[in-house]
Structure formats: C-alpha cells, structure tokens
C-alpha positions as CSV (number, residue, x, y, z in Angstrom):
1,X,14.7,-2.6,4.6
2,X,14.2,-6.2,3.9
3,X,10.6,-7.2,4.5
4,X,10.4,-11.1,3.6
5,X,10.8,-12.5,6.9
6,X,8.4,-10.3,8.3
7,X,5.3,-11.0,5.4
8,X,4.5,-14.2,6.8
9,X,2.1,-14.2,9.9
10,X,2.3,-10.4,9.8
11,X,-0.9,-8.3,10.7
12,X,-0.7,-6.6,7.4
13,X,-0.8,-10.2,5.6
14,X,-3.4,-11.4,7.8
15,X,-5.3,-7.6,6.8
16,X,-5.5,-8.6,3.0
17,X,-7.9,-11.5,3.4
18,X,-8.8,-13.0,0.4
19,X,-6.7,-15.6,-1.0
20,X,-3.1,-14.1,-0.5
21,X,-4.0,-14.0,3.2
22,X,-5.2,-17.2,3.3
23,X,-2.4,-18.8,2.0
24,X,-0.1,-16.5,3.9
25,X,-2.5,-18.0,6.9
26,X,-2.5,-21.3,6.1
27,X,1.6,-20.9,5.7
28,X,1.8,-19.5,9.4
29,X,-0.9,-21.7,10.7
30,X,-2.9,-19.2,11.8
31,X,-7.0,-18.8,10.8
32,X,-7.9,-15.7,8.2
33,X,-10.0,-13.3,9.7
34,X,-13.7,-12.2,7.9
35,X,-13.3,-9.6,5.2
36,X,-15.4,-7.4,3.6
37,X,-14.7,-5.2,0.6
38,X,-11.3,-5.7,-0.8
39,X,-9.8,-8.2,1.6
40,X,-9.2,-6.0,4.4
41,X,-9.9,-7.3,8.3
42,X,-12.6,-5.7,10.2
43,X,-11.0,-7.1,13.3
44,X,-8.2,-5.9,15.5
45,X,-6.0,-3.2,14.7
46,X,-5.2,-2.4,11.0
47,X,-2.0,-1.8,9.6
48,X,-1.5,1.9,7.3
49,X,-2.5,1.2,3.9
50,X,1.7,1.3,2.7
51,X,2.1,-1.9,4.8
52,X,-1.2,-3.6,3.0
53,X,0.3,-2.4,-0.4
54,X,3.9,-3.3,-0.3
55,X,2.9,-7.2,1.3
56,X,-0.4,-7.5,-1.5
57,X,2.6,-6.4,-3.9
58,X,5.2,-8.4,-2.9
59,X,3.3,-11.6,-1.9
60,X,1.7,-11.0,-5.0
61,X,4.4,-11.5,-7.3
62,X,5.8,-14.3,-5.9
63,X,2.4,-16.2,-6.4
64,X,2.1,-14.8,-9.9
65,X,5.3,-15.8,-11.0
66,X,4.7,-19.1,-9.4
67,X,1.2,-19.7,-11.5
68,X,3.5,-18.6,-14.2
69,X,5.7,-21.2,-14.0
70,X,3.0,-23.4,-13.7
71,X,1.8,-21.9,-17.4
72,X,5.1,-23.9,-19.7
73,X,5.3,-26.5,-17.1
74,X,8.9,-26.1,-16.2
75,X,11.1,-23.7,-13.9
76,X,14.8,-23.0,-15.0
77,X,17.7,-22.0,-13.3
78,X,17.7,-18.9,-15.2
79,X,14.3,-18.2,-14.1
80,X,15.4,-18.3,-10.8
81,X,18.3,-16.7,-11.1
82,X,16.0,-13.6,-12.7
83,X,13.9,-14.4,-9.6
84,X,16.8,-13.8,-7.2
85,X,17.8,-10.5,-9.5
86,X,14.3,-9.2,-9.2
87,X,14.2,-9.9,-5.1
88,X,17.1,-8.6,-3.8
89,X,16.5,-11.0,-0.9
90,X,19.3,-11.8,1.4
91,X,20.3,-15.7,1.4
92,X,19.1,-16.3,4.9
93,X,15.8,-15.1,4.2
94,X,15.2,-16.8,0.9
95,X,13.7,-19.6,2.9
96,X,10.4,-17.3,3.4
97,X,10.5,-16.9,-0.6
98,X,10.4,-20.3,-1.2
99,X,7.8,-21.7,1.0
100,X,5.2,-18.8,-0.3
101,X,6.1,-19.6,-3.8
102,X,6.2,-23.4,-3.3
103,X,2.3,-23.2,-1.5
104,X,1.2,-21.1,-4.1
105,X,2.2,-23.4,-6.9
106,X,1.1,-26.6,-5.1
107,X,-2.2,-24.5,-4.8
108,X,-5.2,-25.9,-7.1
109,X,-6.5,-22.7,-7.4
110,X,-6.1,-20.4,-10.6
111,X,-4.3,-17.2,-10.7
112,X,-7.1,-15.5,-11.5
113,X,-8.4,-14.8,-8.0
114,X,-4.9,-13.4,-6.4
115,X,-4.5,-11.4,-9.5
116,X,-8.3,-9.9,-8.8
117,X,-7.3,-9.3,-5.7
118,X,-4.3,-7.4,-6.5
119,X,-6.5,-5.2,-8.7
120,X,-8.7,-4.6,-5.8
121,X,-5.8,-3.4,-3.6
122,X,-3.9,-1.2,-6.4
123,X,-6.7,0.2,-7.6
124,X,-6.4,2.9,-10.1
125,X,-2.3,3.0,-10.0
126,X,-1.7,1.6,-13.1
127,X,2.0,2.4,-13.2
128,X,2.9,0.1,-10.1
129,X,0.5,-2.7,-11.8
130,X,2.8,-2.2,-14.5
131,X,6.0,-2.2,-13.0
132,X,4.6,-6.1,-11.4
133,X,3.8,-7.1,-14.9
134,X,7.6,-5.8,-15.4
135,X,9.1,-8.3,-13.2
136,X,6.8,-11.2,-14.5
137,X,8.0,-10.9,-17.7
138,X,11.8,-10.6,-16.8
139,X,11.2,-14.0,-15.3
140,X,9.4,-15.4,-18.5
141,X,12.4,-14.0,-20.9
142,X,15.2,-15.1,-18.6
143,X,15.6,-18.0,-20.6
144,X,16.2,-16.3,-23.5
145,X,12.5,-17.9,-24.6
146,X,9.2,-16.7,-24.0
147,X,6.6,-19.3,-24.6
148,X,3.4,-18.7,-25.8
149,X,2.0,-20.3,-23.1
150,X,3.6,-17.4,-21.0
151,X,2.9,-14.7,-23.2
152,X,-1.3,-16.2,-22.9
153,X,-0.6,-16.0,-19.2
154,X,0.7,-12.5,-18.6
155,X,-1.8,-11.0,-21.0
156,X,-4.9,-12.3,-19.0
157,X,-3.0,-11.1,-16.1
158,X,-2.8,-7.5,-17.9
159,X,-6.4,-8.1,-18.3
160,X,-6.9,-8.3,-15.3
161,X,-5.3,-5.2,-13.9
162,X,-6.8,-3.1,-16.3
163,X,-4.8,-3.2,-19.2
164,X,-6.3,-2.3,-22.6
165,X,-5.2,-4.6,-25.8
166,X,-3.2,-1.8,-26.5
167,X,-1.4,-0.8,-23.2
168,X,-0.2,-4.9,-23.1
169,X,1.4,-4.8,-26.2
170,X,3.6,-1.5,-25.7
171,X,4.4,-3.5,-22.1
172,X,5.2,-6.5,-24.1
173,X,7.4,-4.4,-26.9
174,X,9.5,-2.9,-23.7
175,X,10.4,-6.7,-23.3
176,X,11.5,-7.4,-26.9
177,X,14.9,-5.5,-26.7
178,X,15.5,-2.3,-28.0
179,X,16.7,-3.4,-31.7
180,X,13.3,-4.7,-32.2
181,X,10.7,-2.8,-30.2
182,X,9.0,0.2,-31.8
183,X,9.3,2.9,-29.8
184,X,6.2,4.6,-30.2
185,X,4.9,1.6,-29.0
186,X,6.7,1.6,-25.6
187,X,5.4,5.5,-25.2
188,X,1.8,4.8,-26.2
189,X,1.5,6.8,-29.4
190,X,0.9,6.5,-32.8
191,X,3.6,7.4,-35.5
192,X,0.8,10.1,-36.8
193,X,1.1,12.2,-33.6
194,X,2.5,15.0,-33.5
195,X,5.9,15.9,-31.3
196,X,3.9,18.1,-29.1
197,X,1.8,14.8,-28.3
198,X,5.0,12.8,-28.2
199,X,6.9,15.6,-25.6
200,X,3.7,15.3,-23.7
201,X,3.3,11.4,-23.3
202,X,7.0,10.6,-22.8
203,X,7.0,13.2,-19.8
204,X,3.8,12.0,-18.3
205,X,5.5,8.4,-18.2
206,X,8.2,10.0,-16.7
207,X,6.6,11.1,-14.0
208,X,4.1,8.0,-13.4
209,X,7.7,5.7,-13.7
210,X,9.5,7.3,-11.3
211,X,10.8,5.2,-8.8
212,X,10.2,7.3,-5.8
213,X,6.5,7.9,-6.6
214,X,6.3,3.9,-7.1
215,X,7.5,3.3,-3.7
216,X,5.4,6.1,-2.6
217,X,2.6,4.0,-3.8
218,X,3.0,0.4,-2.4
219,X,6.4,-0.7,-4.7
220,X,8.3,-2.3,-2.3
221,X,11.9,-0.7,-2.1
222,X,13.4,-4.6,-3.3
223,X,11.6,-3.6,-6.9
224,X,14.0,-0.5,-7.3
225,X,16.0,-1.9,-10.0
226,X,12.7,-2.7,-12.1
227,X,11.2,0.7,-12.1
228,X,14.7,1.9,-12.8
229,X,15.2,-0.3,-15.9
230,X,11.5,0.3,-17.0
231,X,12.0,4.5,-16.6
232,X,15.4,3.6,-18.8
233,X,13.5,1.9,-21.4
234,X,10.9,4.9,-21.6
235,X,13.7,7.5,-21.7
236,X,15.5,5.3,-25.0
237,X,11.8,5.3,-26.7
238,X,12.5,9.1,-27.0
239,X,15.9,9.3,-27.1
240,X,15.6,7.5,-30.8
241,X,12.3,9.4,-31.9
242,X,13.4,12.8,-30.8
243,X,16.8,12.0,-32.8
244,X,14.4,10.8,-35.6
245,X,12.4,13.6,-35.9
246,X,15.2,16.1,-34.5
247,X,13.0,17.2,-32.1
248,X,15.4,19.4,-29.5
C-alpha cells in the first residue's frame, strides 16, 4: 500500500524527532515533540517500530537524494525519471514527494545529520542501509554519469551507516555494470578464498537480500524492485565465479 500521502503530519513522522521530523513538522505545520535517544517521542501514543522504520526509510531517501542533488549542482530529467522508477508513487500523490524533497533541498542544513539519524533508527541492519545506498546511486548513474562530486557524497553517506572502505566499494562495483565489476568484489571476498568461503558468502547475501526479510525490516514495499535488482546482481557475481572455477 502506498504510504506517501500519509508520511506527512503522521504520528510515526512526528515519533522520529530529530531532523526528519522536524522538517516533516515544519511541512505540516505542526510543532516537533521532545525526544530522547534516537528521535523517538516520549509523548502520546507511539506508533510499532515497522511504521517508525518504513517513514525514517522512506523520508530518508527522498532527503538524501535531494542533498545529493545538491552535491553536482544540477537535477536532470533522467534523475527524476530514476526517481519516479525507484518510488512507484502514483501521479496524484507525487505532490507529497515533491514538497519533502523540495524543503529538504532548500534546507541549509547538511546531510550529515538526517543520515545520522537514519543510522540511529536502522541500527545494526546493514542490508536495508544498503539497499538505500542502492537507490541513491541508481539516481546518481541515471544520467549515464556519475560525478565525482556524487561518488564523495554517497561514500560519506556509507560512512555514515557503517560501511567499511571495503564494503563501499563492492556497493559501488554492483553500480558499474556487470562487464566491468569484479565479482568477488560485489560478494565481499578475495580472489584467494577458497569456494567453500565463496558458497558461504554468496548464500549469506542471499539471505540478508532477500526482499521479504527487507520489508520485514523497515524496507518499504515501494523499494521492491531495488532489493530485487540488488539480490539479481549478487546471484550474477556467482553465476560467473562458480562457472569460472566450475564449482557445481
């Protein structure tokens, strides 16, 4: 179910505190409660912790990729065509999109702060931080350029989340096509391991990937198609070392 119209002015925005709820506050002219801890109101009822997850996630990208398209200057159509492809968001609510992204790049503040914040509410699941990191960068290629401006951007954003030096560039090799990436990269292995170590990481991605267990985690249902192009990518990584090695 769609759930754009319903982020702005909704008790699980106004739960987040910090500065996605203050801007999704300020957008539905309502004051932010207090918070304590990682953006969460201690006032009046709470929403479950799914709700808080899917709107930090989803309100989350949009100001991302906003601060990202702050980062070369510019935003293209294609950009916002790979916006559209990454929200399936139905035309009449695309209005709610707009004014969340439009505030957040009008908004002086850095992207460090809504990125933190992110962080907080994600915690340790790494896989659905990835999968956000995912859609940024099929925004910042969508113009068949990535400039470096971008690439500086998205890796302090990795940063961030958590990422290790390491972990960003197999992220960024899933990005470069798969003519060019290495795919020991995209599974996080060296070429030295062995193919019991190779079996072993490919499956655990597979499991961590997995769409369901995503959504099951905070990835709003709209970021499907991500997940399912990221799992795709992991699942070609081993298709062409497994034929390399002739591992059965």
């Amino acid at each position: 179910m769609a759930i754009w119209g319903k982020i702005i002015g909704s008790a699980a925005g106004f739960a987040l505190g910090g500065p996605i709820g203050a801007l999704l506050g300020a957008l539905a002219g309502h004051a932010v409660d207090s918070v304590t801890g990682a953006g969460v109101s201690t006032q009046g009822p709470r929403p479950s912790r799914e709700q808080t997850r899917r709107v930090a996630f989803s309100v989350g990208f949009i100001v991302l990729g906003a601060k990202m398209a702050k980062a070369d200057g510019r935003v293209t159509r294609d950009e916002i065509d790979a916006f559209r492809q990454v929200f399936h968001v139905p035309e009449s609510e695309m209005g709610h999109v707009a004014r969340i992204f439009d505030r957040a790049k009008a908004d002086a503040a850095g992207f460090e702060p809504y990125a933190a914040q992110i962080k907080a509410i994600m915690g340790d699941d790494m896989p659905v931080l990835e999968e956000l990191l995912d859609a940024l960068f099929h925004i910042a290629k969508a113009d068949a350029v990535i400039h470096q401006a971008e690439l500086d951007y998205l890796e302090a954003v990795a940063a961030i989340f958590g990422f290790t030096d390491s972990e960003f560039a197999a992220i960024r090799a899933g990005h470069l096509g798969p003519d060019r990436s290495d795919p020991y990269t995209i599974l996080g292995v060296s070429r030295e391991a062995d193919d019991a170590a190779l079996k072993s990481a490919y499956r655990k991605l597979v499991r961590e990937h997995h769409p369901d267990l995503l959504i099951a985690k905070g990835m709003p249902e709209e970021f499907v198609e991500v997940a399912t192009q990221r799992l795709a990518k992991i699942n070609a990584a081993w298709d062409q070392i497994s034929k390399e090695r002739g591992i059965a």
